[in-house]
Steps between C-alpha positions, in 0.01 A plus 500: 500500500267761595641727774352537836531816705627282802841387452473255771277278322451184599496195222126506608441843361654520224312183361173724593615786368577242182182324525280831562621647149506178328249524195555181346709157515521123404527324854440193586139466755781297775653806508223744512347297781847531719508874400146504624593347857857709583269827413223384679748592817477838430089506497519558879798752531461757757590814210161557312742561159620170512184316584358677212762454231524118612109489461539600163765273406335232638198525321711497190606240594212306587311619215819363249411165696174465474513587118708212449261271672409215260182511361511873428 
């Protein structure tokens, strides 16, 4: 796992922290899509880093999706 300088993490961070360092994996576009939603939580969190890194993530994660559209 890739350590976080909060040791109070919550299950919710550490699958950012995860899914901002990710470079590449085989996942299935179901799962991608309910990766996409939980983050999408975060996208309006009052603390400016968090907003940010779950922007990020999220557009990973919407541009995995979208590359997996058929017809691409």
């Amino acid at each position: 796992m890739i350590p976080t300088s909060r040791t109070q993490a919550t299950p919710a961070e550490q699958a950012a922290a995860q899914l901002a360092n990710l470079r590449s994996a085989t996942v299935p576009v179901p799962v991608l899509t309910a990766a996409a939603a939980l983050i999408a939580a975060q996208l309006e969190d009052p603390d400016p880093a968090t907003r940010d890194a779950a922007g990020a993530v999220h557009g990973h994660l919407t541009a995995a999706i979208e590359a997996a559209a058929p017809g691409r």
